[in-house]
DOPA-173907 format. One record per residue: residue in one letter; residue number from 1; y, z, x of N, C-alpha, C, O in turn. Coordinates in nm, 3 decimals. Layout:
BEGIN
> code,pos,ny,nz,nx,cay,caz,cax,cy,cz,cx,oy,oz,ox
> A,NUM,Y,Z,X,Y,Z,X,Y,Z,X,Y,Z,X
...
***
This chain:
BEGIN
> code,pos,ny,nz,nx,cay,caz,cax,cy,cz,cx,oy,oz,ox
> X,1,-0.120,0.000,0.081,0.000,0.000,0.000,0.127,0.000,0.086,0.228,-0.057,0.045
> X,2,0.121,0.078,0.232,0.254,0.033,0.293,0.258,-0.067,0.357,0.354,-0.116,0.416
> X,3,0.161,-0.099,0.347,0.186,-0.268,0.429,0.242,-0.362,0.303,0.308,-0.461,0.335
> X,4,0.220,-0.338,0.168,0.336,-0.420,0.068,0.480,-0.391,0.074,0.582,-0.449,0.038
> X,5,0.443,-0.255,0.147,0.591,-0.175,0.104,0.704,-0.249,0.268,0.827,-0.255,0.280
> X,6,0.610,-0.283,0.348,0.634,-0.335,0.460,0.720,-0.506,0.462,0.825,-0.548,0.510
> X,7,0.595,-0.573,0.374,0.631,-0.727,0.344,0.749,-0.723,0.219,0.812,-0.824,0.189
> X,8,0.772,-0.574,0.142,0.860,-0.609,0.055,1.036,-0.598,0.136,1.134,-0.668,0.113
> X,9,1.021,-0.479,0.237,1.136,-0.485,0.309,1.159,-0.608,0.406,1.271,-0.640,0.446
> X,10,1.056,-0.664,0.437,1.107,-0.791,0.502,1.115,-0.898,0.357,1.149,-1.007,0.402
> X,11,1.102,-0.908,0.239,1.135,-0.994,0.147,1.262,-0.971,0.150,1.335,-1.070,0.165
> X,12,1.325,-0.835,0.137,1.474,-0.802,0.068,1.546,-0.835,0.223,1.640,-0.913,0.202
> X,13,1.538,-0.811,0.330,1.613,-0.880,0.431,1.597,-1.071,0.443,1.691,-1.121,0.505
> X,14,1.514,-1.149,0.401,1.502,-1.235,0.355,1.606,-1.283,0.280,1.681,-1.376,0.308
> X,15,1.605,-1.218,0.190,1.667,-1.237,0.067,1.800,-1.254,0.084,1.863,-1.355,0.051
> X,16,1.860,-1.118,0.156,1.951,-1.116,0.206,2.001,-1.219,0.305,2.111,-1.268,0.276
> X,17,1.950,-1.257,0.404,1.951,-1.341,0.499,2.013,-1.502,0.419,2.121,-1.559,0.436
> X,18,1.900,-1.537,0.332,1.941,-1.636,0.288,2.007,-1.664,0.093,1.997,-1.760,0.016
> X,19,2.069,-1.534,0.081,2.154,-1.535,-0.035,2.115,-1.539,-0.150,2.201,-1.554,-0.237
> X,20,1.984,-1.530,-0.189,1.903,-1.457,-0.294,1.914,-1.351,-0.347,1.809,-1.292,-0.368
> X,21,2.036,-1.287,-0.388,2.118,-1.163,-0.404,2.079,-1.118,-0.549,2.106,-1.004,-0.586
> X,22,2.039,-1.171,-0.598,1.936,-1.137,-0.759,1.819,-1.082,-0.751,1.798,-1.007,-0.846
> X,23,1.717,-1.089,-0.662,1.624,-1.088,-0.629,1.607,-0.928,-0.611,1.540,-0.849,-0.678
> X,24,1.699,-0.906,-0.483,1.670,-0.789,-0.450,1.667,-0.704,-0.515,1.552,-0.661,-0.523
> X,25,1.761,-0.634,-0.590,1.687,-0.504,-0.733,1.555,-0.556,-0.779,1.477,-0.460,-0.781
> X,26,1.509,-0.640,-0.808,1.353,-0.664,-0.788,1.271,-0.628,-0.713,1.173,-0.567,-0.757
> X,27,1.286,-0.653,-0.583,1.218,-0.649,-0.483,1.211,-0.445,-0.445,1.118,-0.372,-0.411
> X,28,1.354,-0.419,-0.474,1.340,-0.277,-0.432,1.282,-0.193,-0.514,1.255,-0.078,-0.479
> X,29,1.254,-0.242,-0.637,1.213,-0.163,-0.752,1.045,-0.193,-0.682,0.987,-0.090,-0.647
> X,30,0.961,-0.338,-0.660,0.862,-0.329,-0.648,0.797,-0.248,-0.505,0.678,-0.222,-0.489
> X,31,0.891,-0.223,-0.426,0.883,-0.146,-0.292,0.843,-0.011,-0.340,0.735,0.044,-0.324
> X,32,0.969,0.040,-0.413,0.986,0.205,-0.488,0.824,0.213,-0.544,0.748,0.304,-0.511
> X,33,0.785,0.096,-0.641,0.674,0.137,-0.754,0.536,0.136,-0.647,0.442,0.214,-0.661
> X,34,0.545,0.018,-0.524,0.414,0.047,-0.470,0.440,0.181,-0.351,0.359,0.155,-0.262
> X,35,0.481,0.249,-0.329,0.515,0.333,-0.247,0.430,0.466,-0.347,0.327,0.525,-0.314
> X,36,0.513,0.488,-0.477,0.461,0.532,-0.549,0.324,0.578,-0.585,0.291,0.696,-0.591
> X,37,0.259,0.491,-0.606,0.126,0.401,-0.638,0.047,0.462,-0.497,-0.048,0.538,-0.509
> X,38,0.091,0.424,-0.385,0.014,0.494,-0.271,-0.002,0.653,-0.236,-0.078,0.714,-0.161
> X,39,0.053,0.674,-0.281,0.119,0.863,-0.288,0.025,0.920,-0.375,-0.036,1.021,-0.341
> X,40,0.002,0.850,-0.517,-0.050,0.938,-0.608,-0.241,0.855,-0.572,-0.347,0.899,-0.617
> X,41,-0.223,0.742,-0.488,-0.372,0.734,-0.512,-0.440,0.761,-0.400,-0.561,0.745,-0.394
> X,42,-0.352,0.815,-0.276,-0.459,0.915,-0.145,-0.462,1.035,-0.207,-0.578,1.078,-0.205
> X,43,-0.356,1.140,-0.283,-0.351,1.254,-0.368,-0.504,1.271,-0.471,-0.602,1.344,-0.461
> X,44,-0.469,1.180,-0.553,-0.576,1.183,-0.667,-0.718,1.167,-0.614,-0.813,1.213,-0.677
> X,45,-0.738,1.083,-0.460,-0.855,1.034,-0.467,-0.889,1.171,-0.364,-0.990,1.198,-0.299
> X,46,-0.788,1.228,-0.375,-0.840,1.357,-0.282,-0.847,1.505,-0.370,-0.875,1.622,-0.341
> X,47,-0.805,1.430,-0.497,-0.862,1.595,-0.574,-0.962,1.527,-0.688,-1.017,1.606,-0.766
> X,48,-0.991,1.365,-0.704,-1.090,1.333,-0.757,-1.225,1.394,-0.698,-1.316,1.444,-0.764
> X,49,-1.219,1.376,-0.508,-1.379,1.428,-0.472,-1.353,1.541,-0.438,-1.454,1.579,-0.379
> X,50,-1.253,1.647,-0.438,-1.261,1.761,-0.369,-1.307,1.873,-0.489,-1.400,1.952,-0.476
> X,51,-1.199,1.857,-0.634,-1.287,1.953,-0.754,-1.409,1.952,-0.788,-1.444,2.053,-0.849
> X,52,-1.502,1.861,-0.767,-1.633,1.856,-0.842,-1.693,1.873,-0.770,-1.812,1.877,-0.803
> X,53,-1.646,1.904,-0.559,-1.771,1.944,-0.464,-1.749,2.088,-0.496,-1.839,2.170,-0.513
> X,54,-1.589,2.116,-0.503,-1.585,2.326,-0.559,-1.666,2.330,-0.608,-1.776,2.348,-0.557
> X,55,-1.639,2.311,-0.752,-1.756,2.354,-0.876,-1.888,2.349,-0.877,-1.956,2.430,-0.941
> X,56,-1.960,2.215,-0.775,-2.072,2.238,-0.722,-2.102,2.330,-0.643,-2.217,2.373,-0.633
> X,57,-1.989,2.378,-0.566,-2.102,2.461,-0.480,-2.053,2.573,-0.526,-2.057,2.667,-0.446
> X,58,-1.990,2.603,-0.667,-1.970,2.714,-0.715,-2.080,2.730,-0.803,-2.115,2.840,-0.846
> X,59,-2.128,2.638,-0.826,-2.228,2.646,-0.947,-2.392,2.703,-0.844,-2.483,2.777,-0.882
> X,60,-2.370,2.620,-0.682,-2.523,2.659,-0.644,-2.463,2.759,-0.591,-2.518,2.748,-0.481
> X,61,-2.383,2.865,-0.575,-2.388,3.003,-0.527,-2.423,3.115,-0.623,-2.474,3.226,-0.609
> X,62,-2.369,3.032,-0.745,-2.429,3.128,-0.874,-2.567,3.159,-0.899,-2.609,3.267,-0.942
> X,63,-2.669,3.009,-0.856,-2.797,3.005,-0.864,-2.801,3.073,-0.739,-2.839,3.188,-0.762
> X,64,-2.776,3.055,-0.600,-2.838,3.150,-0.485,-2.872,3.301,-0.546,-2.982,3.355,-0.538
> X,65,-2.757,3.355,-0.606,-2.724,3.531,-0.620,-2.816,3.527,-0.704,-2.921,3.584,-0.673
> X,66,-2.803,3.443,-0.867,-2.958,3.465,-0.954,-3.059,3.461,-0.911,-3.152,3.515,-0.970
> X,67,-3.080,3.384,-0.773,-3.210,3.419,-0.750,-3.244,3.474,-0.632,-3.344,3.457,-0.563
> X,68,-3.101,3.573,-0.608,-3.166,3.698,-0.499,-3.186,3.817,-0.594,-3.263,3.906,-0.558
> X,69,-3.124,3.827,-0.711,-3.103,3.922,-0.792,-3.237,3.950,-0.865,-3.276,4.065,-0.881
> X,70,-3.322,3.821,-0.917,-3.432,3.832,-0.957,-3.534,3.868,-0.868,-3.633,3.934,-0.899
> X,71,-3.502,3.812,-0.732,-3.612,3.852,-0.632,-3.608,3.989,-0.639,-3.705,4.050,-0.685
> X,72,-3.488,4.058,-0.590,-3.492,4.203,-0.602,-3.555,4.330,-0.670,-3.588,4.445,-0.641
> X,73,-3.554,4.232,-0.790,-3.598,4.325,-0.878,-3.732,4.333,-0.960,-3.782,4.419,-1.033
> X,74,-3.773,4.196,-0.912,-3.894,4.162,-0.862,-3.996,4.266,-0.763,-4.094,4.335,-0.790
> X,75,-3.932,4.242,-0.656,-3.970,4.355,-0.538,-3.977,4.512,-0.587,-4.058,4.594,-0.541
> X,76,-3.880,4.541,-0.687,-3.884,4.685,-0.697,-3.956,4.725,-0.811,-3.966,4.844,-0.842
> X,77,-4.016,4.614,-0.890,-4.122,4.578,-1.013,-4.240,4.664,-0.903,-4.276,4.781,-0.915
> X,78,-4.284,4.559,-0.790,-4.390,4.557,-0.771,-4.395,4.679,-0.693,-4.483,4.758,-0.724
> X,79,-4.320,4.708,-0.602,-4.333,4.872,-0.547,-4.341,4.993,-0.628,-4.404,5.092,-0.591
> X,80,-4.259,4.984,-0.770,-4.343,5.094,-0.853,-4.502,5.061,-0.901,-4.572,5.155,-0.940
> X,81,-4.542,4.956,-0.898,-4.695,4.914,-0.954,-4.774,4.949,-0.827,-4.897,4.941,-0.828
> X,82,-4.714,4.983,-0.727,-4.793,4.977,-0.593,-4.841,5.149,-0.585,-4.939,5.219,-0.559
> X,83,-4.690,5.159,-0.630,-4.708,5.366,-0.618,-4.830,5.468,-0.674,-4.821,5.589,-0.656
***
């Protein structure tokens, strides 16, 4: 995306250069919108994969503890049956 944002500032010096003076509020608006556009889609694509690895490994720590918790008590099942 900054490499559009790159070819759009060499459009608007272009532009400029050779008197295409209409153009440019065009051109700067499409600079502004892909600049934009790049910001929110390294952001998003970084809380698209980063929430659902949390919650996964929030979800398998929940199963770890359930099943130290059952072991436990498991173990202390069988040491009174032992007594």
């Amino acid at each position: 995306m900054f490499i559009f944002a790159i070819i759009g500032f060499v459009a608007i010096f272009w532009c400029a250069l050779t008197g295409l003076v209409k153009l440019i509020p065009w051109l700067v608006l499409l600079v502004i919108i892909t600049s934009v556009i790049s910001f929110f889609d390294k952001y998003w694509l970084l809380i698209l994969i980063s929430v659902p690895l949390f919650a996964l490994f929030y979800y398998l720590q929940e199963k770890e503890r359930e099943i130290r918790r059952n072991k436990k008590v498991t173990n202390e099942r069988n040491r009174k049956m032992n007594k």
